[in-house]
Short mmCIF file of the C-alpha atoms (twelve columns), coordinates in Angstrom:
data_MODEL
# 
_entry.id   MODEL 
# 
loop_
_atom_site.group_PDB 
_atom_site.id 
_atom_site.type_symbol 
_atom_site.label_atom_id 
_atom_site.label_alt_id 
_atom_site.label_comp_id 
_atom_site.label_asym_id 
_atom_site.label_seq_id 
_atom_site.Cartn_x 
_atom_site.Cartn_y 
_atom_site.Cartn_z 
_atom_site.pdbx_PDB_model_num 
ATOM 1   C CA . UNK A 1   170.070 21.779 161.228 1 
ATOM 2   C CA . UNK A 2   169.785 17.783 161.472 1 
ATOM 3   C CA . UNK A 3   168.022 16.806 164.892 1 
ATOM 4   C CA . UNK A 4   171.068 15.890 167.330 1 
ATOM 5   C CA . UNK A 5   172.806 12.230 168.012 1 
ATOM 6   C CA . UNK A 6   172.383 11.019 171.782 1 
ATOM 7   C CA . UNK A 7   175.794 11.065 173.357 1 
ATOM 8   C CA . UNK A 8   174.940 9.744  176.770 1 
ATOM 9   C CA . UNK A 9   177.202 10.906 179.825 1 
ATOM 10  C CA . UNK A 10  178.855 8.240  181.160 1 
ATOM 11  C CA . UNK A 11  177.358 6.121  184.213 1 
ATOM 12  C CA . UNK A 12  180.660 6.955  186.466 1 
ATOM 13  C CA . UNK A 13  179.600 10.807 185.447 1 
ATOM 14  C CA . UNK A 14  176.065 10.605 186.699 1 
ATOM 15  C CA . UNK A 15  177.189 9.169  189.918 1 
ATOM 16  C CA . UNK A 16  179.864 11.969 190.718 1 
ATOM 17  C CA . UNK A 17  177.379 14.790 189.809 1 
ATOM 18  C CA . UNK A 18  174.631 13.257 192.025 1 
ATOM 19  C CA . UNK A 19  176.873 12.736 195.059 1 
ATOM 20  C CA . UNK A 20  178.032 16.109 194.265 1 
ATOM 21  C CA . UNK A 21  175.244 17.674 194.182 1 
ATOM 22  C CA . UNK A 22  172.949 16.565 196.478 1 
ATOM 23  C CA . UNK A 23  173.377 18.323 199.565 1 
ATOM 24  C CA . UNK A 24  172.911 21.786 197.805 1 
ATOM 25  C CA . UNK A 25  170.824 21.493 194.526 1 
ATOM 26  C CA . UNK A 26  166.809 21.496 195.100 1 
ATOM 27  C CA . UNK A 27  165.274 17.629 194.564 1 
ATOM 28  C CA . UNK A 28  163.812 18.881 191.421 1 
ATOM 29  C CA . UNK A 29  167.220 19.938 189.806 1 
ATOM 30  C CA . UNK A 30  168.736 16.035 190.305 1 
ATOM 31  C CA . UNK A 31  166.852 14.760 187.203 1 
ATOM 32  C CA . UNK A 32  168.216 17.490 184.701 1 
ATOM 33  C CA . UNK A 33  171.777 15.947 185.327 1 
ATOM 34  C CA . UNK A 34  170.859 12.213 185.010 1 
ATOM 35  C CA . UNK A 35  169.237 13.702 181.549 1 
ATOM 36  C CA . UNK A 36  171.652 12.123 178.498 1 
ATOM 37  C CA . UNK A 37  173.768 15.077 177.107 1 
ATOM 38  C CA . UNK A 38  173.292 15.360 173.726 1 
ATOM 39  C CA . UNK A 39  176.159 16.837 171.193 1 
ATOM 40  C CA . UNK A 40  174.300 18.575 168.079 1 
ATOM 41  C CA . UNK A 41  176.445 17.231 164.605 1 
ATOM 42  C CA . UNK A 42  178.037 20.055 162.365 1 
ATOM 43  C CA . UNK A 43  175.872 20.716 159.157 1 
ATOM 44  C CA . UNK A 44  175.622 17.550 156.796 1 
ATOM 45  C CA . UNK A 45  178.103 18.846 154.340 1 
ATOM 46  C CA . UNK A 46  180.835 18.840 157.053 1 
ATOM 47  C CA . UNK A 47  181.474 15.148 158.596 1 
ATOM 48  C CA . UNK A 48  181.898 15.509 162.422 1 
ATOM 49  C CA . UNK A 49  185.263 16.001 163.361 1 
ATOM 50  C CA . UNK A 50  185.044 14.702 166.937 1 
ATOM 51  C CA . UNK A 51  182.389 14.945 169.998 1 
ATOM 52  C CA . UNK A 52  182.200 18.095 172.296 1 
ATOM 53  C CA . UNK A 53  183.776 17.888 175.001 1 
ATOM 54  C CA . UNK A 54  181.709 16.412 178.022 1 
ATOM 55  C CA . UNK A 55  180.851 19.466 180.422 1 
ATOM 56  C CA . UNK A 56  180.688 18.941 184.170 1 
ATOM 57  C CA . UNK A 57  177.942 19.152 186.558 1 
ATOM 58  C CA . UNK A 58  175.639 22.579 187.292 1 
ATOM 59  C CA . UNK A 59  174.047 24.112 189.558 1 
ATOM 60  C CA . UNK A 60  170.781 25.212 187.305 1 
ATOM 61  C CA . UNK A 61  168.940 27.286 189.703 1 
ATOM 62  C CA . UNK A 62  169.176 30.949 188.844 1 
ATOM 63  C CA . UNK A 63  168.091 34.629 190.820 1 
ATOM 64  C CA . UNK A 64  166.028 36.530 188.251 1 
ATOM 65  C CA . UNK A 65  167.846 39.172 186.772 1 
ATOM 66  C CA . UNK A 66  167.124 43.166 187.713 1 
ATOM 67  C CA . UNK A 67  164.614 45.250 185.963 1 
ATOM 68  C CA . UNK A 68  167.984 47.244 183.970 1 
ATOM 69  C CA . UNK A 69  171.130 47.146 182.823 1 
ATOM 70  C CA . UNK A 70  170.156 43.703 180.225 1 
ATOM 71  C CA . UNK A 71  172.915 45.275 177.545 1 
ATOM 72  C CA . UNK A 72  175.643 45.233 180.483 1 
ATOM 73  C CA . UNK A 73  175.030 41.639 181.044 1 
ATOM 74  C CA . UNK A 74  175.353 39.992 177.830 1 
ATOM 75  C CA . UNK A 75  178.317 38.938 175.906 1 
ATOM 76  C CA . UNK A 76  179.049 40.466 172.248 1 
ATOM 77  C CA . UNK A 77  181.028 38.489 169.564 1 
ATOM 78  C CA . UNK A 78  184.041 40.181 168.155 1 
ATOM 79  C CA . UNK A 79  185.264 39.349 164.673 1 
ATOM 80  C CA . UNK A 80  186.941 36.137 163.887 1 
ATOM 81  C CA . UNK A 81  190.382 36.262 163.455 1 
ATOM 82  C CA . UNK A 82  191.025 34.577 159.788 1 
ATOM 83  C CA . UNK A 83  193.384 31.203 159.713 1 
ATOM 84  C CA . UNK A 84  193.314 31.144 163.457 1 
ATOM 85  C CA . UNK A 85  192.334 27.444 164.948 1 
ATOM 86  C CA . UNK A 86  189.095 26.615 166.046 1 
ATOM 87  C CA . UNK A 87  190.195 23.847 168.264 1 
ATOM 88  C CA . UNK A 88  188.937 24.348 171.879 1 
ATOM 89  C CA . UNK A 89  185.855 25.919 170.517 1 
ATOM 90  C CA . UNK A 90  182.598 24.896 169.777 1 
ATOM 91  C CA . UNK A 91  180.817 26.325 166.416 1 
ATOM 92  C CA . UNK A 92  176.855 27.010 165.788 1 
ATOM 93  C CA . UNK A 93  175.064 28.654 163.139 1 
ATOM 94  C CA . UNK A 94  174.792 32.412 163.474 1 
ATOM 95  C CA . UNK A 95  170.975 33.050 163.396 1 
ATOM 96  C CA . UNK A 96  169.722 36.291 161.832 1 
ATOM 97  C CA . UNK A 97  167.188 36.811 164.765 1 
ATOM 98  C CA . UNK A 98  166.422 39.095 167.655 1 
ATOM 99  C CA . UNK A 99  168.604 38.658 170.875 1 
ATOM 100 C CA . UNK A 100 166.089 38.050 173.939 1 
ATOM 101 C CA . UNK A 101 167.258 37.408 176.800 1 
ATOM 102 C CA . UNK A 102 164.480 35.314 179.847 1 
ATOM 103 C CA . UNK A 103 165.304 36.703 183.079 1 
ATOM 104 C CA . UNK A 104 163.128 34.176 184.715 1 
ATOM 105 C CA . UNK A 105 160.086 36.536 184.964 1 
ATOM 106 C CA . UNK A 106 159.921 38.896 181.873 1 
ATOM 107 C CA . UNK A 107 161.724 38.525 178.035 1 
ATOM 108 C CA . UNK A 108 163.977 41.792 177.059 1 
ATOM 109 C CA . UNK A 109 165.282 42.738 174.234 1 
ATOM 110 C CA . UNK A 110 169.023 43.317 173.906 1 
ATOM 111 C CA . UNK A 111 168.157 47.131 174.332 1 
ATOM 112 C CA . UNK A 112 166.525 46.573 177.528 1 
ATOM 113 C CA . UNK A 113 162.649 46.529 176.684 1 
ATOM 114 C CA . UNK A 114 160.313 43.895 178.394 1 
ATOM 115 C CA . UNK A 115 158.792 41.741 174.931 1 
ATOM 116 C CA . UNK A 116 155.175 41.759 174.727 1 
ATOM 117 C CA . UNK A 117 155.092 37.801 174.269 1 
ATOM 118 C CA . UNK A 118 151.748 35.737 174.956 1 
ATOM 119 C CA . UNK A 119 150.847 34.560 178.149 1 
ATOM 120 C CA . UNK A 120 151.250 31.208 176.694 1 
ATOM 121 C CA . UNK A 121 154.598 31.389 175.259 1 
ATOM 122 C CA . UNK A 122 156.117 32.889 178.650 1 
ATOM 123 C CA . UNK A 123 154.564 30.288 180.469 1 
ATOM 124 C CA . UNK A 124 156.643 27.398 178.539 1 
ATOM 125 C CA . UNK A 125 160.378 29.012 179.925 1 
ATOM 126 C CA . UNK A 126 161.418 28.108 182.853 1 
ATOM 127 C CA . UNK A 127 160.425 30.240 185.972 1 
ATOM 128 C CA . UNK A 128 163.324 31.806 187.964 1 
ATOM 129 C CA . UNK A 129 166.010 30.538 185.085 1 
ATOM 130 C CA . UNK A 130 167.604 32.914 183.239 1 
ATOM 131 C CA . UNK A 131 168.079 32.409 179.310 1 
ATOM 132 C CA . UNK A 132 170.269 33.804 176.436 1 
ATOM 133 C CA . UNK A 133 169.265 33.531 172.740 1 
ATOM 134 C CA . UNK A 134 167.316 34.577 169.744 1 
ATOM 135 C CA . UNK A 135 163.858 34.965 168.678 1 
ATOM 136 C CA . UNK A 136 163.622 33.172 165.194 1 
ATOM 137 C CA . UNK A 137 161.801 33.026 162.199 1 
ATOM 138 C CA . UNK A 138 164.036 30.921 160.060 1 
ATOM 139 C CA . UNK A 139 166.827 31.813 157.683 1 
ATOM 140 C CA . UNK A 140 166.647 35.734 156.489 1 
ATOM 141 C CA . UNK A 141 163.822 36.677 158.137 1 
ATOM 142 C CA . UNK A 142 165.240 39.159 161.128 1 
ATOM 143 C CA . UNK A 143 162.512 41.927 159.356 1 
ATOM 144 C CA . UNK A 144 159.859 39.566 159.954 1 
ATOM 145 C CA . UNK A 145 161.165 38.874 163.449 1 
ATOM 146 C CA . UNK A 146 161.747 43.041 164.033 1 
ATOM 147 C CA . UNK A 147 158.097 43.934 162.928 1 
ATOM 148 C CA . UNK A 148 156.432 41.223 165.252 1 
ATOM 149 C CA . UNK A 149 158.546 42.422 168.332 1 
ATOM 150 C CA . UNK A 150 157.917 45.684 167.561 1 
ATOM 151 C CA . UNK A 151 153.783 45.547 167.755 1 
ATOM 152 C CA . UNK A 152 152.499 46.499 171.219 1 
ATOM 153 C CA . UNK A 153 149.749 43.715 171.461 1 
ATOM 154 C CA . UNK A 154 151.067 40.371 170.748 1 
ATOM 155 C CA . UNK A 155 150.595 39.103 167.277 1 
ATOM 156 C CA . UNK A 156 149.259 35.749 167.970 1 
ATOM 157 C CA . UNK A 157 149.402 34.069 164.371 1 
ATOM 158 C CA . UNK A 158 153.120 35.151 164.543 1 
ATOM 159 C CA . UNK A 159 154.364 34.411 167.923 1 
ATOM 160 C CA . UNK A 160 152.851 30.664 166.804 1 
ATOM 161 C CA . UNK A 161 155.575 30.052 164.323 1 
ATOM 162 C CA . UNK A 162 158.598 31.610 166.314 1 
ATOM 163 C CA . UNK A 163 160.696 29.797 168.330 1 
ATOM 164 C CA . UNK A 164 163.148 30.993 170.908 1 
ATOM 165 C CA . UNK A 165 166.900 29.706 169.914 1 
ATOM 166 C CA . UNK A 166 168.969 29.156 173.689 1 
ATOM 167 C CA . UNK A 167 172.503 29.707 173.063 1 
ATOM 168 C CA . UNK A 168 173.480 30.028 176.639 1 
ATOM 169 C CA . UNK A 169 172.166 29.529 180.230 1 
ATOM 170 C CA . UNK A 170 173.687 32.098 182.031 1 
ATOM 171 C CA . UNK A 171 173.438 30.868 186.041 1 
ATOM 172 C CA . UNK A 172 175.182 28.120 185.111 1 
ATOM 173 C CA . UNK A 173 179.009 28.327 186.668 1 
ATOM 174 C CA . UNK A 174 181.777 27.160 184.760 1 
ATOM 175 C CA . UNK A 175 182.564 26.446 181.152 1 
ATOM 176 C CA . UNK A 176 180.899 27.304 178.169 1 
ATOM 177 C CA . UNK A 177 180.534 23.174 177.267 1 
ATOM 178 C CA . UNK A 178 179.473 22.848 180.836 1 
ATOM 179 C CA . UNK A 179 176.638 24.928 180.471 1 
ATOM 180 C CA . UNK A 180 175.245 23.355 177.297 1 
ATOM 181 C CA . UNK A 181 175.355 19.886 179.104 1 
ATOM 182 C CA . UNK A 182 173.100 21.959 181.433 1 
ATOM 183 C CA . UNK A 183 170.929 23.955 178.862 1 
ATOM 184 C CA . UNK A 184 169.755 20.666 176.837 1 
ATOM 185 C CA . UNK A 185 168.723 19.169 180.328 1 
ATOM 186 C CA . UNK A 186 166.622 22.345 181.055 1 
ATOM 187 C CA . UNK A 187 165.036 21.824 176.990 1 
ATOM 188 C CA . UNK A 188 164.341 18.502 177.497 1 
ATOM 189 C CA . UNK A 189 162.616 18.438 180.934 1 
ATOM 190 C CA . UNK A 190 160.944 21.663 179.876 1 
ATOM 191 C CA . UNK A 191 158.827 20.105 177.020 1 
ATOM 192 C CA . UNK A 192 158.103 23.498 175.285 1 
ATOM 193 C CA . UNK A 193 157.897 23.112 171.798 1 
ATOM 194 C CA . UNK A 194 159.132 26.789 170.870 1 
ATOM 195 C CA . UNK A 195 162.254 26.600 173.217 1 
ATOM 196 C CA . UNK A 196 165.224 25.321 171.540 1 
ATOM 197 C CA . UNK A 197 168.636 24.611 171.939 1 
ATOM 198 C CA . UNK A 198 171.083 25.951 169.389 1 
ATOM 199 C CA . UNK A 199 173.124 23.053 167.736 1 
ATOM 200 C CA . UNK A 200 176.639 23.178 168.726 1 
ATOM 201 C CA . UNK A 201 179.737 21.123 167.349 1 
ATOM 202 C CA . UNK A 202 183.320 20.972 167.027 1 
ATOM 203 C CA . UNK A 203 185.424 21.968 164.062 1 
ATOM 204 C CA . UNK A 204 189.199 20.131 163.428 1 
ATOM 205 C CA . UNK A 205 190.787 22.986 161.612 1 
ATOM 206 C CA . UNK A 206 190.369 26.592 160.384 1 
ATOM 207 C CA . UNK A 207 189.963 24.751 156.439 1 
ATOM 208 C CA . UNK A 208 187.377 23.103 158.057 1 
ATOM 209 C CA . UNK A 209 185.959 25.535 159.275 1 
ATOM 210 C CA . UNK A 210 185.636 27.992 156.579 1 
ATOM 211 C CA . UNK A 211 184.367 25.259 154.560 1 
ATOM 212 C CA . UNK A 212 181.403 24.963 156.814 1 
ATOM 213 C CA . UNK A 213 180.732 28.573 156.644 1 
ATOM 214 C CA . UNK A 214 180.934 28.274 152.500 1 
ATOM 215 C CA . UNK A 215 177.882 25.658 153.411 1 
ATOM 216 C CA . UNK A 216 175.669 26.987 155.584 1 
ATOM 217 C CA . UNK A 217 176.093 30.574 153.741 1 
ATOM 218 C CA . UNK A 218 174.834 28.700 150.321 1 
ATOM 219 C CA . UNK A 219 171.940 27.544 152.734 1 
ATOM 220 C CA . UNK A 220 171.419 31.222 153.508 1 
ATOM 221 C CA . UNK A 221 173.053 31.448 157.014 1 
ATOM 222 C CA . UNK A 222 174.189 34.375 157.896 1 
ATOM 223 C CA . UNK A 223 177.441 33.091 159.353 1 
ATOM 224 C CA . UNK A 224 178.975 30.880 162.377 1 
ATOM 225 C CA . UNK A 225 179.627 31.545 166.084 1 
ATOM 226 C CA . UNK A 226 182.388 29.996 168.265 1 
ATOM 227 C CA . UNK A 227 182.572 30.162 171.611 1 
ATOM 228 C CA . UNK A 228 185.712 28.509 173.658 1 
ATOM 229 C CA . UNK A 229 183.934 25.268 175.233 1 
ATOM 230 C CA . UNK A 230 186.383 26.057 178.770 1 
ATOM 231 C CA . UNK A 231 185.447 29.633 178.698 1 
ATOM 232 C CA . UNK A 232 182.821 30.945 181.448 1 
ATOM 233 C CA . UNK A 233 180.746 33.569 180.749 1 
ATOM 234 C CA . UNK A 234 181.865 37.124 180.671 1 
ATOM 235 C CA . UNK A 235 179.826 40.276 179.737 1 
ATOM 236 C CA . UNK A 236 180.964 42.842 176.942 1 
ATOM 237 C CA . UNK A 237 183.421 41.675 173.874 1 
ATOM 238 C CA . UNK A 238 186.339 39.093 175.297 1 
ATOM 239 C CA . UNK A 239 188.992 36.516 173.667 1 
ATOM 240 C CA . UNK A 240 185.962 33.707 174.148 1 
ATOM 241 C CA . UNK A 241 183.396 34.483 171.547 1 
ATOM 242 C CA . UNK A 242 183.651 35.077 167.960 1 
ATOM 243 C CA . UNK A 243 181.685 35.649 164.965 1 
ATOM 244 C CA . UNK A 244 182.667 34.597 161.302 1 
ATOM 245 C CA . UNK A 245 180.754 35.895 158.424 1 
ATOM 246 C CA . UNK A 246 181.371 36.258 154.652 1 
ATOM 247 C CA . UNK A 247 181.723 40.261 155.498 1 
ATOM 248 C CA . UNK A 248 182.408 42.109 158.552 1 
ATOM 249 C CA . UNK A 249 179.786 44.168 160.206 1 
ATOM 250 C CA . UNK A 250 179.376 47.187 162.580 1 
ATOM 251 C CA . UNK A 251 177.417 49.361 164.719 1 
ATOM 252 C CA . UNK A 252 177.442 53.213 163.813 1 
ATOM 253 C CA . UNK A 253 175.644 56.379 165.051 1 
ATOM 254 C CA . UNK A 254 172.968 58.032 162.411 1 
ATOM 255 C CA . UNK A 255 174.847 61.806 162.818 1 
ATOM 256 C CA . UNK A 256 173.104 63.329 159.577 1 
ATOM 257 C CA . UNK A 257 171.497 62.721 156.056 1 
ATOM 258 C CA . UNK A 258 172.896 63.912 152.808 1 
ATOM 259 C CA . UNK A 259 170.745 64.888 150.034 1 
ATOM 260 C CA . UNK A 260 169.837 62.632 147.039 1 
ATOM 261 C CA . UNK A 261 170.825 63.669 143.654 1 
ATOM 262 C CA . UNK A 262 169.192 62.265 140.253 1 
ATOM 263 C CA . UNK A 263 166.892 59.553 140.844 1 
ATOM 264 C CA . UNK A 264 167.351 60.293 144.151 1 
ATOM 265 C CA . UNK A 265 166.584 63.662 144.346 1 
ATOM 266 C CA . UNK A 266 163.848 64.051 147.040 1 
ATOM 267 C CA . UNK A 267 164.896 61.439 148.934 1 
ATOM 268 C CA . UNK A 268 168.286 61.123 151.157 1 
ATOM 269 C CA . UNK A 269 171.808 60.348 149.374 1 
ATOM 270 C CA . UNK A 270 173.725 58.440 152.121 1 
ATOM 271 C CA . UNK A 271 173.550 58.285 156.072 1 
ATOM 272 C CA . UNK A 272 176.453 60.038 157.893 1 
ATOM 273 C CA . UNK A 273 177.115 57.759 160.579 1 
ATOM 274 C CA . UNK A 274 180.155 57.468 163.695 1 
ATOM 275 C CA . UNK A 275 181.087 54.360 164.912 1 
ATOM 276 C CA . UNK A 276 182.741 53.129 168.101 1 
ATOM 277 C CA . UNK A 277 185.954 54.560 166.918 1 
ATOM 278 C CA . UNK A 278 185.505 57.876 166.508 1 
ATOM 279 C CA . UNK A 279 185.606 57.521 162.641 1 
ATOM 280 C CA . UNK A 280 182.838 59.270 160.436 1 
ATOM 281 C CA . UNK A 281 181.843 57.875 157.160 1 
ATOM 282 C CA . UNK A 282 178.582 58.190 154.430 1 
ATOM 283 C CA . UNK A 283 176.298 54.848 154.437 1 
ATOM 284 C CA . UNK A 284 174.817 55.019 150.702 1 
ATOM 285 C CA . UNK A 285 174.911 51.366 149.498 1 
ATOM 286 C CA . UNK A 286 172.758 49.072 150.529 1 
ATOM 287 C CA . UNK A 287 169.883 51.522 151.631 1 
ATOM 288 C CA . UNK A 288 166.414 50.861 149.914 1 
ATOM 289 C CA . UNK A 289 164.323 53.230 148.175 1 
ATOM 290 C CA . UNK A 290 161.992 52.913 151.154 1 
ATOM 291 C CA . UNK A 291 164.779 53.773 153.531 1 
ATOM 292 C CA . UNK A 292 165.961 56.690 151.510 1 
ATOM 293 C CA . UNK A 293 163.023 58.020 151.451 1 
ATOM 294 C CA . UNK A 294 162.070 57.435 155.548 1 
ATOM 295 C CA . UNK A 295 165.639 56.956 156.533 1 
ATOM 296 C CA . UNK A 296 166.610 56.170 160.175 1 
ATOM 297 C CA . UNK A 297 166.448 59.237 162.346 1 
ATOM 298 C CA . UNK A 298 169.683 61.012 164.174 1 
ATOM 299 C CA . UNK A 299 170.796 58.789 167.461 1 
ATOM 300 C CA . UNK A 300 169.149 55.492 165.862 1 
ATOM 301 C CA . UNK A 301 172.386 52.579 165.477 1 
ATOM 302 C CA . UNK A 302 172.593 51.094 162.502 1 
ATOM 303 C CA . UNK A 303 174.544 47.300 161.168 1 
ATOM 304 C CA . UNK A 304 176.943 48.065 158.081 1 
ATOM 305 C CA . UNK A 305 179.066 45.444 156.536 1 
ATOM 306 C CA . UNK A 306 182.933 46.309 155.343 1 
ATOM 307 C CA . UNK A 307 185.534 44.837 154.035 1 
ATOM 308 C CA . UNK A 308 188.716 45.576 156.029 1 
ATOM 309 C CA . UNK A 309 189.512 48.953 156.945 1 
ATOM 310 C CA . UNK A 310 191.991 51.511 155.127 1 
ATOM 311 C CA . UNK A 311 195.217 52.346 156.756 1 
ATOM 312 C CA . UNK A 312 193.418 55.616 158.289 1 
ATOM 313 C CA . UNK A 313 191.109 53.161 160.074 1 
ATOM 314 C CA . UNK A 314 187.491 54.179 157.377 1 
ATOM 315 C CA . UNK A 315 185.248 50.926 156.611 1 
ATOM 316 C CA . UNK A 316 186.039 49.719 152.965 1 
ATOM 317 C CA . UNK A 317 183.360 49.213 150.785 1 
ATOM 318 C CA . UNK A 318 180.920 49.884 153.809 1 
ATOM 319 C CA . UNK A 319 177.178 49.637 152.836 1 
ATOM 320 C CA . UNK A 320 174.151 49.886 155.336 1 
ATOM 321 C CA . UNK A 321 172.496 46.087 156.157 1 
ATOM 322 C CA . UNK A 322 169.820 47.150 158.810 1 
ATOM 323 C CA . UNK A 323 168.984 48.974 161.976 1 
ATOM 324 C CA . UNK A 324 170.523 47.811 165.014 1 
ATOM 325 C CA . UNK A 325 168.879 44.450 165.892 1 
ATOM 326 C CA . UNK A 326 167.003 44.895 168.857 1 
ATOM 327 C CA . UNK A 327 163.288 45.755 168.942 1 
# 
């Protein structure tokens, strides 16, 4: 993405948050909101289609989260309703990493395992600030990202060329737009390479917007996000968050193997999986020879892409795209 234009917030803006602020917020905080807000353009094919809406003043300090429950506490996009308006959103790339989430103290993964990250690279976020993102490796390289979390000693070499995408700064009260005005001032002060804020823009209309998915896709994105800029946070699946992708995708429960036949003979046929709606379907596209052969075990969650569903509620077209992303 293009580095971001500098929007600053207004001088009559600065002096309401300050006097607001001042009586409650630790010294420390005060600088973050005198900090220039800083509105990330849409992708260069697109031309901007208006600023994001100026968010309001914060309260950045945050209680580390518990030792459980990570899952329960973060929000999860729901499909994108096609031809409906993006106006009152704001729109980001959808990043094929791994969702980690900084509780202040320790990095989890979205299935509630503490990250073995360097001492180094936990020592650049923010102590006793809670953060929501991705691990990332760059465009279509979530395997990459996978096989590094997944190693029990940190992989130094590795953990050198990932950064740490912020979507979302969770302590933050308020709006959605409000707490990016807040999350940039944390990157900036913070002055840690690897910790970055994920680009966020507005989009006038839903041509406009699929036309910026066509883009980014041919750039090998995996798709957009859109979050309502007034919305505050909210755990679980809501009418605030959305994901837009070329295909639709879903979770599903590994409940059995089939057997291969010709050249697959030896080797697994399809997965029979379950998904969140009780429905039970094969998963035989889109697996590897390698996966057929050590396919994902009974209980593991897997991602499948669909197109639309048939009148009985089954996937169509489903094929397999990946294990559930967390490490």
């Amino acid at each position: 993405m293009p580095a971001p234009a500098d929007r600053p917030v207004t001088a009559r803006c600065r002096r309401a948050a300050r006097t607001m602020v001042a009586a409650w917020l630790p010294l420390g905080w005060l600088s973050l909101l005198g900090v220039a807000v800083r509105a990330e353009p849409p992708p260069p094919e697109v031309p901007p289609s208006g600023p994001v809406a100026e968010a309001g003043t914060a309260d950045v300090s945050v209680v580390a989260a518990s030792t459980g429950g990570i899952a329960a506490r973060l929000p999860l996009a729901q499909d994108w309703p096609l031809g409906m308006s993006p106006a009152g959103f704001l729109v980001s790339e959808k990043l094929d990493g791994v969702r980690a989430y900084w509780d202040g103290r320790r990095l989890w993964s979205r299935g509630g395992r503490v990250l073995a990250a360097p001492s180094w690279f936990l020592a650049g976020l923010p102590a006793g600030v809670a953060l929501d993102g991705e691990l990332w490796l760059g465009r279509g390289r979530f395997e990459a990202v996978a096989a590094l979390l997944h190693r029990r000693e940190p992989d130094e070499a590795g953990w050198r060329a990932l950064t740490y995408r912020v979507f979302d700064l969770p302590g933050v009260p308020g709006g959605f737009a409000r707490r990016q005005q807040a999350l940039r001032a944390l990157i900036d002060r913070q002055g840690f390479a690897p910790l970055v804020a994920v680009a966020q823009w507005e989009v006038a209309d839903a041509g406009a917007l699929q036309r910026q998915l066509e883009a980014l896709c041919a750039q090998g994105a995996e798709g957009l996000m859109l979050q309502r800029a007034d919305a505050p946070r909210v755990a679980g699946r809501s009418a605030a968050f959305y994901k837009l992708k070329p295909l639709h995708d879903a979770e599903a429960v590994v409940i059995g193997h089939t057997p291969g036949r010709g050249r697959h003979a030896g080797r697994i046929g399809a997965l029979r999986v379950r998904n969140a709606q009780g429905v039970e379907f094969l998963l035989g596209t889109g697996l590897s020879d390698a996966e057929r052969a050590d396919p994902p075990a009974v209980g593991r969650v897997v991602t499948y892409t669909y197109r639309g569903l048939t009148r009985h509620g089954r996937p169509r077209f489903a094929a397999f795209l990946r294990l559930r992303d967390e490490p």
